[in-house]
N, C-alpha and C positions, 0 to 999 in steps of 0.2 A: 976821113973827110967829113967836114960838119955841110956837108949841101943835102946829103939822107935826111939831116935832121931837123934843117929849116921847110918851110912849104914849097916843096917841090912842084907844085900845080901852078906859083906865079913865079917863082926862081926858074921853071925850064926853060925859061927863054934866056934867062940871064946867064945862068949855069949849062947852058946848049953844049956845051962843050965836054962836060963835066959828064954829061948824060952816056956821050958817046966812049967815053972810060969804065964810068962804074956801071951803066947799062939801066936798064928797067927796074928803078929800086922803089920809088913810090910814083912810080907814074901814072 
């Protein structure tokens, strides 16, 4: 998954979902 490797700090809202798969990766 490339969401680790974009900005995960303004992408977790967008990728909310994303988050709850791959879990706490650069949160």
């Amino acid at each position: 998954t490339e969401v680790k490797l974009v900005p995960y700090c303004g992408l977790r809202k967008v990728y909310g979902f994303n988050n709850l798969i791959n879990g706490p990766l650069k949160i």
